[in-house]
DOVEXNU-238046 format. One record per atom (N, C-alpha, C): residue number from 1; atom name; x, y, z. Coordinates in steps of 0.1 Angstrom, whole numbers, padded with zeros to 4 digits. Layout:
N
    k   a      x      y      z
  NUM  CA      X      Y      Z
...
//
This chain:
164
    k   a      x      y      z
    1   N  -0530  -1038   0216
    1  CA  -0534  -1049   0208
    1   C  -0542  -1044   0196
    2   N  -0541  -1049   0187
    2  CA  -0546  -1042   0172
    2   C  -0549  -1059   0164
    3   N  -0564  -1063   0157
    3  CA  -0564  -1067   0147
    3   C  -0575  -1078   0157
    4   N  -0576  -1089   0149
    4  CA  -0586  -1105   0157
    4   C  -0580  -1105   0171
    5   N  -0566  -1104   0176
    5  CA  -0563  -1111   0186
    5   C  -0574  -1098   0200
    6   N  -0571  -1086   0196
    6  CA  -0578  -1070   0203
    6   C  -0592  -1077   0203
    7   N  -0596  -1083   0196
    7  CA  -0615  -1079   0194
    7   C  -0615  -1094   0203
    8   N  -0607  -1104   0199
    8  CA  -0611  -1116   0210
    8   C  -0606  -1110   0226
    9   N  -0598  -1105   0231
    9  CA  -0596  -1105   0242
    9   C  -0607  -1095   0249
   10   N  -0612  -1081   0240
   10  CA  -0628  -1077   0241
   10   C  -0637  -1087   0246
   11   N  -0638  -1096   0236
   11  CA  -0645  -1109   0237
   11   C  -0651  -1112   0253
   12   N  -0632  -1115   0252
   12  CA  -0633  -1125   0264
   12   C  -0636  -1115   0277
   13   N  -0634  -1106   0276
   13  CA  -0631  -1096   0291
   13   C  -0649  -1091   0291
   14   N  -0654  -1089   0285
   14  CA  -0672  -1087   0283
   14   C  -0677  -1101   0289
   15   N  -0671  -1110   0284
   15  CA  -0674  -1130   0289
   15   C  -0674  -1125   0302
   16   N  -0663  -1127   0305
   16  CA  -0657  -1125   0318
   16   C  -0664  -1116   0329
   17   N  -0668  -1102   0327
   17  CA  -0675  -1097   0333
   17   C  -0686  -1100   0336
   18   N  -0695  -1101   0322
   18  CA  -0705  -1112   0323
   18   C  -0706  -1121   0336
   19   N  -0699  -1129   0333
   19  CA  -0697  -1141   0341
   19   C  -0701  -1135   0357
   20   N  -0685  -1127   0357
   20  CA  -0687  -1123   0373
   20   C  -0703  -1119   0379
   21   N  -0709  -1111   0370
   21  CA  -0719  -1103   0374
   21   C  -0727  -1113   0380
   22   N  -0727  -1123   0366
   22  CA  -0740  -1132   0373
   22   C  -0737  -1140   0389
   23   N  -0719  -1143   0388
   23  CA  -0718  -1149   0402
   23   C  -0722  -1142   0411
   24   N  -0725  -1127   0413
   24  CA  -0727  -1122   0423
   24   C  -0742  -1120   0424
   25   N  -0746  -1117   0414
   25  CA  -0762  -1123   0413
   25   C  -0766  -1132   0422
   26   N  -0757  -1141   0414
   26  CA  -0764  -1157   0423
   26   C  -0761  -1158   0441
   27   N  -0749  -1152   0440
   27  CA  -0746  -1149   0459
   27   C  -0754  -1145   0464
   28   N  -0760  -1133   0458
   28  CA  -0770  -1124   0466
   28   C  -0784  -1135   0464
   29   N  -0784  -1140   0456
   29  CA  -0803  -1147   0449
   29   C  -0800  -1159   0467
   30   N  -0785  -1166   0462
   30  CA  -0783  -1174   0474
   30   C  -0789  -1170   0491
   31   N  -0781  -1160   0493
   31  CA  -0782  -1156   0505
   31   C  -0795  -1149   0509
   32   N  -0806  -1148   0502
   32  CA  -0815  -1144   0504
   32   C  -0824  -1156   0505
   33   N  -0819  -1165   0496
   33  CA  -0826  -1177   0497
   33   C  -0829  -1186   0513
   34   N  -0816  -1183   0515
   34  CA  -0808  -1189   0531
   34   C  -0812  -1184   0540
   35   N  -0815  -1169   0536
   35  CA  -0825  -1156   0553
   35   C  -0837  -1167   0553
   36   N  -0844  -1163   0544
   36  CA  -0858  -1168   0542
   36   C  -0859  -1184   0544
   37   N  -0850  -1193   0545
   37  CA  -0853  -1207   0544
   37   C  -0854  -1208   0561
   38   N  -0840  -1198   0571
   38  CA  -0834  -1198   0585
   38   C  -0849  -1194   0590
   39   N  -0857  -1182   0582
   39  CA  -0868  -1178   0590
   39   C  -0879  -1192   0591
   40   N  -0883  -1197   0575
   40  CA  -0893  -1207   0581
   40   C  -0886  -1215   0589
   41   N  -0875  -1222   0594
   41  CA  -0871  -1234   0602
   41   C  -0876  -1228   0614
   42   N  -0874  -1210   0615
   42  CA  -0874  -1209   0629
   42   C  -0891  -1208   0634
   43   N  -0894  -1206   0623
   43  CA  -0911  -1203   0632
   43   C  -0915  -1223   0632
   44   N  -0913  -1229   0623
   44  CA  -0916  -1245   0624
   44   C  -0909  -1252   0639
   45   N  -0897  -1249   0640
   45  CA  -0892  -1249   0653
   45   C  -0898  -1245   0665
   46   N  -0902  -1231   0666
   46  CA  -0908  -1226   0675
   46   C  -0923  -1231   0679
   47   N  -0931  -1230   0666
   47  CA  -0944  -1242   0664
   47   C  -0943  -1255   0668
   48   N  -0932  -1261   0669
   48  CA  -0930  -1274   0670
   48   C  -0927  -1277   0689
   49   N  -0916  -1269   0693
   49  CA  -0914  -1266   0705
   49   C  -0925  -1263   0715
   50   N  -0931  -1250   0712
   50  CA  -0945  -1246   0718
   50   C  -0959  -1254   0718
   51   N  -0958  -1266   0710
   51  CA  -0967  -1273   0710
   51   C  -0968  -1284   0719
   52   N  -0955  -1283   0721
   52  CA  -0951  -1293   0729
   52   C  -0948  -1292   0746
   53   N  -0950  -1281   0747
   53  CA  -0952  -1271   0761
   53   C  -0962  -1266   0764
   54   N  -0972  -1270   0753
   54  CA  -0989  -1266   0754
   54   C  -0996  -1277   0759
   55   N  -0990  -1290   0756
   55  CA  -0993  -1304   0762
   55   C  -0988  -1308   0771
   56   N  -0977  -1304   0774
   56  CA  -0967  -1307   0791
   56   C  -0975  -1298   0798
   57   N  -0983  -1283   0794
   57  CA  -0986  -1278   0805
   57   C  -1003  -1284   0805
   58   N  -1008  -1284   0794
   58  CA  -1023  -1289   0799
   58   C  -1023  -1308   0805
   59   N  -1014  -1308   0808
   59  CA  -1011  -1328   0813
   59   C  -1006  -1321   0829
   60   N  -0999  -1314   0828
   60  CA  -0995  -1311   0843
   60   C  -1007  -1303   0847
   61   N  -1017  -1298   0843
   61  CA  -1025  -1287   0849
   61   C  -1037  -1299   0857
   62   N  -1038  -1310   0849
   62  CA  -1044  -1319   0850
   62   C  -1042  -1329   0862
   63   N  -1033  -1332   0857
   63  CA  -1024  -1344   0867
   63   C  -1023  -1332   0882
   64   N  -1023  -1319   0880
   64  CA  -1027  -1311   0899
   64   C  -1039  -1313   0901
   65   N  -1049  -1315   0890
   65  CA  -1062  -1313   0898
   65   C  -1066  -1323   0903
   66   N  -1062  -1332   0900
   66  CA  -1067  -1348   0902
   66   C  -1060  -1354   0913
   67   N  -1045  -1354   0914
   67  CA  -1038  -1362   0925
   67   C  -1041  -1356   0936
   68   N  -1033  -1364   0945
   68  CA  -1037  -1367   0961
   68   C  -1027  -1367   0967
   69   N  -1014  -1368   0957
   69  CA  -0994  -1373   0959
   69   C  -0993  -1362   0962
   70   N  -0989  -1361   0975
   70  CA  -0987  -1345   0980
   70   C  -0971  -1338   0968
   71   N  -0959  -1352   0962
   71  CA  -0947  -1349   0960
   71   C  -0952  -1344   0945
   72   N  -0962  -1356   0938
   72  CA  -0968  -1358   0925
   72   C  -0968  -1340   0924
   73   N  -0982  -1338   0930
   73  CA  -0987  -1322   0932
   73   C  -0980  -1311   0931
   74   N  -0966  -1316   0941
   74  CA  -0958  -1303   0940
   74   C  -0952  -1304   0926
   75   N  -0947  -1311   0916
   75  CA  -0942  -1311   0909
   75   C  -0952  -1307   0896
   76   N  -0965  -1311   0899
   76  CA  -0969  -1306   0888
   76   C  -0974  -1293   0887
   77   N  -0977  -1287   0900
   77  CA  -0975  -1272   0905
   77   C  -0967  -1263   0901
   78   N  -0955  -1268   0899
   78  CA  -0940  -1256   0898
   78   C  -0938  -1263   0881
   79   N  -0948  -1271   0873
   79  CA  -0947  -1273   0860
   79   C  -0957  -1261   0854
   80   N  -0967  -1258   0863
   80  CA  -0976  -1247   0860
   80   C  -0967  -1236   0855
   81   N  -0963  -1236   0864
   81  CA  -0951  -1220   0861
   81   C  -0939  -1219   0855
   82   N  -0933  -1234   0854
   82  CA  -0923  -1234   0848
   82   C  -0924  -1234   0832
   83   N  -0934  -1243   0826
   83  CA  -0934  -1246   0816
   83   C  -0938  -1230   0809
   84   N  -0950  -1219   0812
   84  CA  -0953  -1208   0806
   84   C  -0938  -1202   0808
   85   N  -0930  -1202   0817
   85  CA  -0915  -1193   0814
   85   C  -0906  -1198   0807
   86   N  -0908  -1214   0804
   86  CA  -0899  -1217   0793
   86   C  -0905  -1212   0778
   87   N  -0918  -1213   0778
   87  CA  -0922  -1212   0764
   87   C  -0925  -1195   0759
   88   N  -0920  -1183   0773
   88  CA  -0921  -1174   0771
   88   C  -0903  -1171   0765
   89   N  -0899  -1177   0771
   89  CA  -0883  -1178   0763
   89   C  -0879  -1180   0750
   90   N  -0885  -1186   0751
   90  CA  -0884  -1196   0734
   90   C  -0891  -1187   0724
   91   N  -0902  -1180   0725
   91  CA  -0907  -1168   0722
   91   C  -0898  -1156   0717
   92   N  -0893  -1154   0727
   92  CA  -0883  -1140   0728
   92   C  -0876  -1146   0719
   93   N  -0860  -1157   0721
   93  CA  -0852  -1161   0711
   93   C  -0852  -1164   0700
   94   N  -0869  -1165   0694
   94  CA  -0875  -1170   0685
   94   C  -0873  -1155   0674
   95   N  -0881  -1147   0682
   95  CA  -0880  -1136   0675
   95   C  -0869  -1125   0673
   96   N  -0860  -1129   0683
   96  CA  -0844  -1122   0682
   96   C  -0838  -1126   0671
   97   N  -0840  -1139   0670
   97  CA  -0836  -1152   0660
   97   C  -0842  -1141   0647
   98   N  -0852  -1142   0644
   98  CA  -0860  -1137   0629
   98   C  -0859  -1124   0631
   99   N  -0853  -1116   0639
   99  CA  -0850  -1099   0638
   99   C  -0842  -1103   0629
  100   N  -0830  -1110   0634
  100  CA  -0818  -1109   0630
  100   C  -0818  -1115   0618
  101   N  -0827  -1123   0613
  101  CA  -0827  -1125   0597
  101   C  -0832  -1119   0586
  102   N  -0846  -1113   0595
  102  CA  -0848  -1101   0586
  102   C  -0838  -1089   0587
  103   N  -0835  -1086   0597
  103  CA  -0822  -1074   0590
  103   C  -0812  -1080   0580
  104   N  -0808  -1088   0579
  104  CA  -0801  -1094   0572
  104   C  -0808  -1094   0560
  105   N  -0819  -1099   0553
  105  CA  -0825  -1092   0540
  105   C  -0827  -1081   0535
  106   N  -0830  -1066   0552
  106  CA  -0829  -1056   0547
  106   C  -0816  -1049   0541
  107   N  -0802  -1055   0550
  107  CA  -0790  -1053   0543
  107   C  -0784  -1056   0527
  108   N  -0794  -1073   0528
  108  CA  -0793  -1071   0512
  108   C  -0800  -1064   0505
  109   N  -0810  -1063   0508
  109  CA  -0819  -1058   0499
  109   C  -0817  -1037   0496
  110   N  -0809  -1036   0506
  110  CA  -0808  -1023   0504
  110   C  -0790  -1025   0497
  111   N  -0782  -1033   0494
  111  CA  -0769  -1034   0494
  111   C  -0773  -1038   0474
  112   N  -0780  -1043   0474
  112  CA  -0781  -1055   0459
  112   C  -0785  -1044   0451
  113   N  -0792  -1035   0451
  113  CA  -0795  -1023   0440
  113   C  -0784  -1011   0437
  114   N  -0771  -1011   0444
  114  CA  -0760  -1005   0443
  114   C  -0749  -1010   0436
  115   N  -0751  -1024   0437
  115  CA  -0744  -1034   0426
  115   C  -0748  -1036   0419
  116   N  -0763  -1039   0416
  116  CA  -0771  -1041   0405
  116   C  -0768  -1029   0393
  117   N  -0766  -1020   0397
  117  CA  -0765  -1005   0384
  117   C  -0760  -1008   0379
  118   N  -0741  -1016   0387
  118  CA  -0730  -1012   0376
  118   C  -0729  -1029   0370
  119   N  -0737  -1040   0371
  119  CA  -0740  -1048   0366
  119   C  -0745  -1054   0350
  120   N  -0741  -1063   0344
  120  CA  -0746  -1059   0332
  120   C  -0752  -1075   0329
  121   N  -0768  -1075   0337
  121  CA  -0775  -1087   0334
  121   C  -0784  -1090   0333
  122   N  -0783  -1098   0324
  122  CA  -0794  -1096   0312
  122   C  -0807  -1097   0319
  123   N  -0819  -1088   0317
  123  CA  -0832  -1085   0318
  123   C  -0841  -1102   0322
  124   N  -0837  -1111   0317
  124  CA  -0845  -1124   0317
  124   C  -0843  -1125   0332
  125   N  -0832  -1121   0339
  125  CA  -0830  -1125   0357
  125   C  -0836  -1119   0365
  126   N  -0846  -1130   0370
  126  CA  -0860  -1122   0384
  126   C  -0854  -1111   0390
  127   N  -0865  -1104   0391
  127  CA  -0856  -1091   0401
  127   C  -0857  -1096   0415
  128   N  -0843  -1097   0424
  128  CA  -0846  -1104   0438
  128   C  -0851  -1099   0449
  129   N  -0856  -1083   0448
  129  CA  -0859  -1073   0458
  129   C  -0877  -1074   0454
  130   N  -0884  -1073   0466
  130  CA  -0900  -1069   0459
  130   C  -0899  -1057   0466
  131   N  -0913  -1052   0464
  131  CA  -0919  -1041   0469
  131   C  -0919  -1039   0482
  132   N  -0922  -1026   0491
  132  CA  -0922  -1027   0507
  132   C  -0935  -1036   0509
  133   N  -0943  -1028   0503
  133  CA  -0959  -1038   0505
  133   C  -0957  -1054   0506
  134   N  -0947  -1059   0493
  134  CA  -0948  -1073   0499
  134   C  -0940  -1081   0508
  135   N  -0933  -1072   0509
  135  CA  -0922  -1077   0519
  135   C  -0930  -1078   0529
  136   N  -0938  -1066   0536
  136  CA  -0944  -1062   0549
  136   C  -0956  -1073   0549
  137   N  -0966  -1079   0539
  137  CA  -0968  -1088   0535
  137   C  -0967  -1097   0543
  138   N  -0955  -1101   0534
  138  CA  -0949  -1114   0535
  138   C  -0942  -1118   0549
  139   N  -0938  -1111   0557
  139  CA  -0937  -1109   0572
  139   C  -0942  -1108   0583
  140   N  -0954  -1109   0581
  140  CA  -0966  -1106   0591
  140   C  -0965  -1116   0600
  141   N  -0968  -1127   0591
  141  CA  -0971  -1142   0599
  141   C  -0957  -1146   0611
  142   N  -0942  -1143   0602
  142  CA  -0935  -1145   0607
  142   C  -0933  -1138   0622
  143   N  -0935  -1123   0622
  143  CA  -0933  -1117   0636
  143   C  -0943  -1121   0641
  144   N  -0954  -1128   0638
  144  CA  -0967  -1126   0645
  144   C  -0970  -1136   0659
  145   N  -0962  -1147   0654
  145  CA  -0960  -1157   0659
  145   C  -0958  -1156   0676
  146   N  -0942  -1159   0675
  146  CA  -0934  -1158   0686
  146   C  -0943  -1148   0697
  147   N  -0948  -1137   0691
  147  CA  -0955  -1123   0706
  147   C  -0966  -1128   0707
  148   N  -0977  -1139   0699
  148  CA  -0990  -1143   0703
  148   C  -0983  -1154   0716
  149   N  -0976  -1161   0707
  149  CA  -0971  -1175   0720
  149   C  -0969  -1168   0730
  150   N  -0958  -1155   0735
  150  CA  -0952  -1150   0745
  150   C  -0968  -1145   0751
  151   N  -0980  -1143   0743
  151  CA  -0990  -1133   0750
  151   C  -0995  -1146   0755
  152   N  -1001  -1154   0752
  152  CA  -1007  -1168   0756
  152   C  -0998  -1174   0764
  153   N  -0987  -1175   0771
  153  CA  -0983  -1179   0779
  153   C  -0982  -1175   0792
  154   N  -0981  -1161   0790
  154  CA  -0981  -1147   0798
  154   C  -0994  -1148   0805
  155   N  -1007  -1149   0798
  155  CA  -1016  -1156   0802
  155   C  -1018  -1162   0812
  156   N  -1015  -1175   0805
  156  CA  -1017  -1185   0816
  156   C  -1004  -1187   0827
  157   N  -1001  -1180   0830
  157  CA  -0988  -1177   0841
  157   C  -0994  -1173   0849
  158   N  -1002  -1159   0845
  158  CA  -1008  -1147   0852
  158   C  -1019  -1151   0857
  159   N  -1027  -1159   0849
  159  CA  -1043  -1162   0853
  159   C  -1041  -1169   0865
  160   N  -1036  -1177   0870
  160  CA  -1037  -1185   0880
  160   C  -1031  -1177   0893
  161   N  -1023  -1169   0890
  161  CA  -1018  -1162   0905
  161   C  -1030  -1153   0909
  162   N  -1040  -1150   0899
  162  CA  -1053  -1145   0905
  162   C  -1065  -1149   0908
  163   N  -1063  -1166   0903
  163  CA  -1073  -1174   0904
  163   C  -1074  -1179   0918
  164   N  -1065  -1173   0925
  164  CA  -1068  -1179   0941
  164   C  -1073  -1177   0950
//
């Protein structure tokens, strides 16, 4: 091609690539958006769950000391134990759960700067990767979680098989 029609179809195929780059931009800006959104549901979830197993077990630890209902008693006895191994569950899955999403960022985040090179976009777009420091940061709270609940449950599991 020679003459206006050569320099428009230039044009358009620079458009075009353009174009593409940014879609994939945005895929990756997406899917990073979506790790990070899965991680807070899961610690609010897990917060929400465990709180709620912190008050079934301090209501049942209660309702043993007090009753006289030989059946009441047994039931709120095997809540003693049941409830710390459910909430040690929920713990573990919690954080299997948020392994698996953070790897999932590290995949992007080590995958996005290999496409990023041959990319051609423009400077004004956030860079979607930070630093190790903030990432490590920014993660703390997340892992922190789920192994305090599993240690404070573990706890109160434990304490009482020695309290006798």
């Amino acid at each position: 091609m020679k003459g206006p029609a050569a320099s428009q179809h230039t044009e358009s195929s620079k458009w075009l690539s353009h174009y593409e780059d940014v879609c994939i931009y945005d895929s990756y800006r997406r899917q990073i958006e979506h790790e990070d959104n899965l991680i807070g549901h899961r610690i609010n979830w897990l917060l929400a769950a465990e709180s709620f197993l912190f008050v079934g077990y301090e209501e049942a630890l209660s309702f043993y000391r007090i009753t006289t209902f030989s059946g009441a008693a047994g039931s709120a006895h095997l809540s003693i134990y049941v409830l710390p191994a459910l909430g040690m569950v929920l713990a573990v899955l919690a954080e299997a759960a948020l392994l698996a999403a953070t790897g999932r960022l590290n995949e992007l985040r080590k995958d996005f700067p290999k496409r990023f090179r041959k990319m051609k976009i423009a400077p004004d777009h956030p860079k979607l990767t930070s630093r190790k420091l903030h990432r490590t940061f920014g993660r703390i709270q997340a892992h922190c979680v789920a192994p305090l609940f599993f240690a404070a449950w573990t706890i109160l599991l434990v304490v009482p098989l020695f309290a006798r």
